[in-house]
N, C-alpha and C positions, 0 to 999 in steps of 0.2 A: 497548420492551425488546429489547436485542442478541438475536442468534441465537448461543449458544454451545456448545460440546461442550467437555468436560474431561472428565476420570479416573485411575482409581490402580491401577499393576499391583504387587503382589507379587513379588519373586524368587525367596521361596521359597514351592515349590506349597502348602506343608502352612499358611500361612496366611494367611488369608477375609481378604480386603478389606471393608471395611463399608460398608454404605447410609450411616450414620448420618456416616460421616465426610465424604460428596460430598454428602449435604442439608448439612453446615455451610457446605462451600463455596461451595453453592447458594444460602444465606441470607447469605453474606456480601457474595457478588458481585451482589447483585438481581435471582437468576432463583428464587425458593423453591417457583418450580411447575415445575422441572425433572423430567424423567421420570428416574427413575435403575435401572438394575441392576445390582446384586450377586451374582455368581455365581463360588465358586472363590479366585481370586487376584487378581479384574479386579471392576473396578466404573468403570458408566462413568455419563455423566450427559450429558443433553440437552435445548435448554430452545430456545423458540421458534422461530420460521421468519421467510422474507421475504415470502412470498405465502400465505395460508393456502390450502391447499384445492389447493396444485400439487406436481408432483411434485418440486421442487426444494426445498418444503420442510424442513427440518431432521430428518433420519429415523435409523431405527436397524431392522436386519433379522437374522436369525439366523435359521440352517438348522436342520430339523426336531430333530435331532440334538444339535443347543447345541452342536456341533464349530468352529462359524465365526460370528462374531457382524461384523457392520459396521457403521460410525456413520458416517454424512455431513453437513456443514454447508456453505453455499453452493450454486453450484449446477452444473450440467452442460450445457454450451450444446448438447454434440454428442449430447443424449441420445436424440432421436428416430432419429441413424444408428444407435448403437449396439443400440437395439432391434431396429432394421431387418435388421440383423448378425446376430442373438440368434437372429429368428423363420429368416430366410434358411438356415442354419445346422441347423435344424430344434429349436433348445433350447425344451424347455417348461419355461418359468424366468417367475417374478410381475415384473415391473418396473413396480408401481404407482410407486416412489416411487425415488430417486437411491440409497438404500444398499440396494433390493433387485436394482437393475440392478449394482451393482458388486460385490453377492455373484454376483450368477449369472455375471458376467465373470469375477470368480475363481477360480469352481470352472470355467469353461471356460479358460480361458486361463493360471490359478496368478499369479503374483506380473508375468507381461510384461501384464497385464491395462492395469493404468497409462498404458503407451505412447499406447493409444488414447483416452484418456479428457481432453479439453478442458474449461475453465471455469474458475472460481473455488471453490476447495474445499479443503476438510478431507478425508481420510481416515482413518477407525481401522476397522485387519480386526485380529480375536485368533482364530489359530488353536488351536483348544486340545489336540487332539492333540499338533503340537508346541509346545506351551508356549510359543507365538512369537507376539509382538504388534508388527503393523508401522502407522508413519506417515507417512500422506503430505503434500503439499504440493502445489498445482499449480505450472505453470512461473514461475509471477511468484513466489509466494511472498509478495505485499505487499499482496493484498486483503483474503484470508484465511490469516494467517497460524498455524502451529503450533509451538506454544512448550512446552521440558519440561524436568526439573528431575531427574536420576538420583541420587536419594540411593543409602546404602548399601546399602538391601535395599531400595527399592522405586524407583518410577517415576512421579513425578506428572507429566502434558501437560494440554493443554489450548488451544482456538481464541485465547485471550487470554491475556496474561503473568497477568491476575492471579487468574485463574482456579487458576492454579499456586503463584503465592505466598500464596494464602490458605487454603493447608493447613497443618496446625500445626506438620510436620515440616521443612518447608522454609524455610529461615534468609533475613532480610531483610536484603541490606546493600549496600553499594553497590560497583558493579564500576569499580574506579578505571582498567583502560583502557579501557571503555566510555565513560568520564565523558569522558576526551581526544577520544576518536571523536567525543563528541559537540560538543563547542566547536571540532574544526577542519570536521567537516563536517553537523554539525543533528541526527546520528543517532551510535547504533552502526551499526557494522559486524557484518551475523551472521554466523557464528551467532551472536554474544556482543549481550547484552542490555544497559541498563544495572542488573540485576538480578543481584547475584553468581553463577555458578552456572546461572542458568537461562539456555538455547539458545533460539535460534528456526529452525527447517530454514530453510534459502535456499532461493530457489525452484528448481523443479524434482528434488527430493531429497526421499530417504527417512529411515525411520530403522527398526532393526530390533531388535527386546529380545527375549530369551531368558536364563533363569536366571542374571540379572544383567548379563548383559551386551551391552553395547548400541554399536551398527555403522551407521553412517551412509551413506550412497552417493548418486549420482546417475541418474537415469533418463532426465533432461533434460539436452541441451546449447544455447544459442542458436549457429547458425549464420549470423552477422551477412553473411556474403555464399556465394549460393550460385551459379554460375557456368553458366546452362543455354546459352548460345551463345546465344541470342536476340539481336535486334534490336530496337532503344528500341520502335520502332512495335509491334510485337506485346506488347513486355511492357508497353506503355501499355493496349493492349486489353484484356489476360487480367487487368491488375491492376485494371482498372474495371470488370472485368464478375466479378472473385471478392469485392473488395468490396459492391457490390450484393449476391451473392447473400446474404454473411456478413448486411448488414441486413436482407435480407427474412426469412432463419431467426430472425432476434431479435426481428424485432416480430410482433409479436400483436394482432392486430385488433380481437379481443374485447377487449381492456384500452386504456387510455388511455394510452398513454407520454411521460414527459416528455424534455426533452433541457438537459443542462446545458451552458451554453452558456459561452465565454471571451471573446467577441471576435475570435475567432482562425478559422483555416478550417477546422479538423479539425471542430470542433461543427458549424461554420454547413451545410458539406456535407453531416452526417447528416441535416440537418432535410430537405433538400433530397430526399435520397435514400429517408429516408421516405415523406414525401408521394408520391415515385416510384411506392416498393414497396403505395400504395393506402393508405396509414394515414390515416385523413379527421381523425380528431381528435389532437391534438398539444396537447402542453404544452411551451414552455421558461422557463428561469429562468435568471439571472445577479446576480451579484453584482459588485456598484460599488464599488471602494475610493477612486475619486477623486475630482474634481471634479465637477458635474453635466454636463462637456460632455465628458467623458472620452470619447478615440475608439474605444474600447471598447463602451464602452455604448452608442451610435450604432450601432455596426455591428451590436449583438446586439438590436438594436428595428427595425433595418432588417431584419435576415433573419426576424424573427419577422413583422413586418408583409407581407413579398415573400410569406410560404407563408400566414400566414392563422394565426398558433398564439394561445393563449391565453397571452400572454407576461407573467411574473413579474419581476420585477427589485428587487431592494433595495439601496436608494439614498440610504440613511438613518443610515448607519454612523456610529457613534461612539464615545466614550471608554467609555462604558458597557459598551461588548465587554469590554472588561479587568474588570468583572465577574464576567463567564461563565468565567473561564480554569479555576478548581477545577472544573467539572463537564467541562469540555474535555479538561484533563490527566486525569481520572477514565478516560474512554474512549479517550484516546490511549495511555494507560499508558510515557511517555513525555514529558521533557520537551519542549516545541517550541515555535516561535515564527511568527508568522505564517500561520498556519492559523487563525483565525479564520475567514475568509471560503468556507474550504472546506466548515467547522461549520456555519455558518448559513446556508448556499446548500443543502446536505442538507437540512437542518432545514426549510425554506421548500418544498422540493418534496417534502417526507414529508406536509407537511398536505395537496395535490393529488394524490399518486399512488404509486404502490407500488413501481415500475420506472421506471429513466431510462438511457438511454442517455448516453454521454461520449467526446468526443476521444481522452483517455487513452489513451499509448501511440504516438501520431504522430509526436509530436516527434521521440521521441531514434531510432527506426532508420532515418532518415536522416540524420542528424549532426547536431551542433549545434555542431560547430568549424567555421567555413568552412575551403576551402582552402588560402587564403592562411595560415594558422597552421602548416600542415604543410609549408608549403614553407621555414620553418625550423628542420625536424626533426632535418635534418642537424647540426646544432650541436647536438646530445646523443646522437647516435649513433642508426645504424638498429636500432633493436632493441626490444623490447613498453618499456623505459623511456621510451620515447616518449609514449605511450598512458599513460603511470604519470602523468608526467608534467603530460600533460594534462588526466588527469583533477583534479587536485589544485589547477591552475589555475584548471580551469572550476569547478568547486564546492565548493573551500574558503570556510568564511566568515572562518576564523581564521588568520592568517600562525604559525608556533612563536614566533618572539620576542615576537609578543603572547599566547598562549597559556602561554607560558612566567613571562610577570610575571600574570598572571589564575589558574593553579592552584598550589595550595599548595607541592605534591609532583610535578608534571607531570613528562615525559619532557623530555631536554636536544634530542631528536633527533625528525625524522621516520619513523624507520626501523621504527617497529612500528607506524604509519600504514601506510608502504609496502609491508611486508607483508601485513597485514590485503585490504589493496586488491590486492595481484600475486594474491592466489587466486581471483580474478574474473577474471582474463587470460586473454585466450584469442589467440593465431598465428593470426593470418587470411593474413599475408602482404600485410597490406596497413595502413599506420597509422593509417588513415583508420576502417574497420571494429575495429581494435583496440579504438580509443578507443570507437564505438556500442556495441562487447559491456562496457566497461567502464559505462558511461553507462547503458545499460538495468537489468544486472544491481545497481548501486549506487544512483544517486540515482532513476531510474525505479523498479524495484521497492520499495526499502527507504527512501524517502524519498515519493516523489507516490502511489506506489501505498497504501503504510501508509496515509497519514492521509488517501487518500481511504476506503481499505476502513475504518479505525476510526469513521468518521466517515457515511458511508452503512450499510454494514452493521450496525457493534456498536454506535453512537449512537442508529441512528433505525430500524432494520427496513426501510431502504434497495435494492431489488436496482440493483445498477447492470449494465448491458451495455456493452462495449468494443468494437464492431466490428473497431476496429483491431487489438486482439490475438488476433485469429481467426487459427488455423496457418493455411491457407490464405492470408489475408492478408497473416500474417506472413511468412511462405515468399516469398509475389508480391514484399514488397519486399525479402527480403534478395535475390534474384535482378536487382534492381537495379547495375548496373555502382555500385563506389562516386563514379566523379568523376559520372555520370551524374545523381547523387542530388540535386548540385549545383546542374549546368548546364542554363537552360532552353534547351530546341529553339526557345519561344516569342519570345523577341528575344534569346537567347546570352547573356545575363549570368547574372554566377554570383549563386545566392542559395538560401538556405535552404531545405530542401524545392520545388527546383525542379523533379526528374520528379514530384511530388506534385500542385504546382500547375498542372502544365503537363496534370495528365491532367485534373485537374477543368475548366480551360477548355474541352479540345477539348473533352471532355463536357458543357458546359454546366450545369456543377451549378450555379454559381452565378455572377453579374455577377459579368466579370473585374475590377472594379474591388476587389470584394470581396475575391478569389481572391489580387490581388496585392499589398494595402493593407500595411504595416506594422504589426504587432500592438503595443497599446501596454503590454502586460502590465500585471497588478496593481502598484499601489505597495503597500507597509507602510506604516499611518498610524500605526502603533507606536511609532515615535519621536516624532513631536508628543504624539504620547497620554502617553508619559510626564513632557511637558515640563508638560504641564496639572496641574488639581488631583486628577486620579486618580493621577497622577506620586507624591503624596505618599502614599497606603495602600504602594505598589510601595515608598516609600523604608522606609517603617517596616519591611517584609517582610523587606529586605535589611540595612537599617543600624540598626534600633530596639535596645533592649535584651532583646526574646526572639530576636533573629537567632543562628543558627546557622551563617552562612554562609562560615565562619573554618575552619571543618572542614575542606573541600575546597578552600577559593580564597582568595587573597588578600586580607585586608579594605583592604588601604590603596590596592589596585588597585582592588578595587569602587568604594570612598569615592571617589577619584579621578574613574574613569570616571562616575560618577554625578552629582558636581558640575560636569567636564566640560558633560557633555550637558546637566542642568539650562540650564547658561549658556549652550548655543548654542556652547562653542567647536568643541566635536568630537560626530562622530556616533556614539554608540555604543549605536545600538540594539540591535544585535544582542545585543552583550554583556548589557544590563540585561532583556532579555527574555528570554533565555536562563536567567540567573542567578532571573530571578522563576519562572519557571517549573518551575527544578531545585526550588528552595523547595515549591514550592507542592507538586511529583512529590512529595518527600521528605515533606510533612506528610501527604500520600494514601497512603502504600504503602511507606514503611521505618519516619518514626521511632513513628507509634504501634502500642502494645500489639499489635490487629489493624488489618487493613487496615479501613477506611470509605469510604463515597460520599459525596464532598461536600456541604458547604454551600451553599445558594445563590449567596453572591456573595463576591467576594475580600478587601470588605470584612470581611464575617463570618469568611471563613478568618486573616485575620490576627489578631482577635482571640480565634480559637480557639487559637491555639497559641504567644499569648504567656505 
């Protein structure tokens, strides 16, 4: 069962929030043994943890006085400096658990408390003197996300969109530029949800309420390149020896950690560095979308076999996944495609272990455009369109003029895409780092990060750890020269996370051959799957006679696309998985009465809601 926090603030003081109305949302969202309080104008709610019995826990803490109440979910990596701070300091402050540590930072520090505070989390402080209820967000914004909903007098949030939308006051409908956000790039764009009305803070942002009215800000900025004058050779040392320390703070000896493993080198070096940092026992796990000889999965049975781990791998994937999609979409609360494999690679290391470490996070702040694409910049001008630009190339899935024959009522233009995306822009002076801070803050957070945190965290009771997005870490590499990101010292050719790879050699984390293999990424077996006979439940969902799918999109563009792809002439996977999955969102969480938790299988959802 998820770790969730949600609650309901009043704007006006003179009236009581109710217990009775957050157990409903408790019993509708599957946590009914939620602890809740009521007190005042505020009622909040909180409902299990990731490790029982740790102080990262899921907690809730309030000063002697009932003046300052705190509620924290996820967890706090830097929480043993912060104590260390606390006692240093001379505060005699309780910090059993993550929301008694960030009361006592509050009342020492007031609202700059934040600055200091690293991890994956949720915050809710309600100060009640001033009648001011603030929330936070950490800097990703996409593990543990917070989401909320400002009606007229009140204020429903909550760790989970549908924690929010399963209050009775809050209207279900669907947010038609959401809906675009999502067929040209797999997501909204936040703060806008596809949820009419309900927000989700981006990461590293606040949000502030007081007698209605409510003020958003940022605490956080990424600084995609920071410029210390170094030399490659030193910022090769200091960044392989901040890495290290980040994993030796994460792992815990006493506990067994697993490591989710891609094929790729960001994983295979944590394992490496584990075993470094003394951790004797290790678990990893991997998921196989391909063939049984996929280079992939070789490479993730060879690093698991080099250190000695008790290695997982599931390699058995089938149409049957399409199945599982209604309880998928349930905790994604969002439609999406191709995340399957990310579902069941949690789900597979939740039965082993409690905490796993992940790559997550490596990729993109070193770039993922190589060079050679910016050296046709010039042809659209020096300036952050560049970066806009890029970005919309690299991870669009949907071109407008096909987007445009697929929704009903769709926009004729790019232009409140471009927008949506220029508020992640950041002037680095450099086009190179433009495009990483766009890259991070959009498909990084709000795309890999989301559905891994929906999906470790709210799915399974998941802790994940990211060495990679450790400040420190993260620091080390934006001080990376950007061409240097590039170019190895190791034989001079340019290639993708080349000062990356080039430190793990010197360092010997792992056979260079590993280090410099080509990663063969997951395939989607989503399009064959729908050409098969599960192909035909997806057709009834879309084209049968209880479809609704006429609402928002084109039915003669579906019907098209779909006997298309049936035939093998054209690929359109994306579109018909996308399109089942809006269906399937839609039958969880707009069109009925109240929201519900799925059915077993997709079969049975289909004909629930014919």
């Amino acid at each position: 069962m998820e770790s969730s926090l949600f609650g309901l603030l009043c704007a006006d003081d003179r009236r009581q929030a109710s217990s009775e109305d957050l157990a409903m949302v408790a019993a509708t969202i599957g946590a009914p043994r939620a602890a809740i309080r009521a007190e005042g104008p505020l009622a909040v709610g909180l409902h299990g943890g990731i490790v029982e019995g740790s102080p990262d826990t899921a907690s809730m803490a309030i000063d002697p006085g009932c003046s300052l109440w705190v509620a924290v979910t996820g967890n706090i990596d830097n929480r043993a400096h912060l104590v260390h701070c606390l006692a240093r300091d001379a505060q005699p402050h309780a910090t059993t658990t993550d929301a008694a540590l960030v009361l006592a930072l509050f009342r020492t520090k007031g609202a700059s408390f934040i600055e200091a505070v690293e991890g994956c989390f949720n915050i809710v402080i309600w100060n009640a003197p001033e009648r001011e209820l603030m929330l936070y967000t950490d800097h990703c914004g996409g593990i543990r996300p917070m989401y909320y909903y400002p009606g007229p007098d009140f204020l429903a949030f909550g760790s989970t969109a549908k924690a929010v939308v399963a209050h009775g006051r809050v209207p279900r409908r669907v947010d038609t530029v959401g809906l675009d956000q999502l067929v040209a790039f797999a997501h909204p764009i936040a703060p806008r949800t596809l949820f009419e009305g309900v927000s989700v803070l981006p990461g590293g942002t606040f949000l502030k309420y007081r007698e209605g009215r409510l003020e958003t800000g940022r605490y956080w900025q990424r600084q995609p390149f920071r410029d210390t004058g170094e030399d490659l050779c030193s910022l090769s040392e200091r960044y392989f020896n901040t890495l290290t320390r980040a994993v030796e703070n994460l792992v815990d000896a006493r506990r067994e950690p697993g490591v989710l493993l891609s094929g790729g080198v960001d994983s295979a070096a944590l394992v490496s560095l584990i075993r470094r940092a003394g951790c004797d026992r290790l678990k990893t796990f991997f998921v196989n979308t391909a063939d049984a000889t996929h280079g992939d999965r070789e490479a993730a049975r060879r690093v698991a076999a080099l250190h000695g781990t008790e290695h997982h791998s599931l390699d058995a994937l089938d149409a049957g996944c399409l199945e599982r999609l209604p309880e998928m979409i349930w905790h994604y609360e969002s439609p999406g495609q191709g995340f399957y494999p990310t579902y069941l690679l949690c789900e597979e290391a939740k039965r082993h272990c409690d905490v796993v470490l992940t790559g997550h996070g490596n990729d993109l702040v070193w770039g993922t455009l190589p060079p050679r694409w910016w050296a046709s910049a010039w042809l659209f001008g020096l300036s952050s369109a560049v970066a806009l630009r890029g970005y919309t190339l690299k991870r669009r899935m949907l071109r407008r003029r096909a987007a445009r024959r697929l929704l009903a009522n769709g926009p004729a233009t790019d232009l409140g895409l471009l927008a949506a995306i220029s508020g992640y822009a950041v002037r680095t002076g450099n086009l190179v780092t433009d495009f990483i801070c766009l890259d991070e803050s959009l498909f990084g957070d709000q795309r890999v990060c989301r559905e891994l945190g929906k999906f470790a965290f709210d799915a399974h009771s998941l802790r994940v750890l990211m060495p990679y997005t450790d400040a420190a870490v993260t620091e080390m590499a934006e001080s990376v020269p950007p061409d240097a990101r590039f170019t190895s010292w190791y034989d001079g050719q340019t290639r993708l996370k080349g000062f990356f790879k080039d430190v793990m050699n010197q360092y010997r984390v792992l056979p260079e051959d590993l280090i410099f293999r080509k990663k063969a990424w997951m395939n989607s077996l989503m399009p064959q799957w729908l050409r098969g006979d599960h192909g035909l439940v997806v057709e009834d969902i879309l084209l049968g006679g209880g479809s609704r799918i006429g609402d928002f999109f084109d039915t003669g563009a579906v019907t098209q696309a779909w006997h298309e792809h049936r035939a093998g002439i054209a690929d359109h996977g994306y579109v018909l998985a996308m399109l089942t999955a809006f269906e399937v969102w839609r039958g969880l969480f707009i069109d009925p009465p109240a929201i519900r938790s799925p059915v077993v299988h997709l079969s049975d959802f289909r004909d629930s809601v014919r």
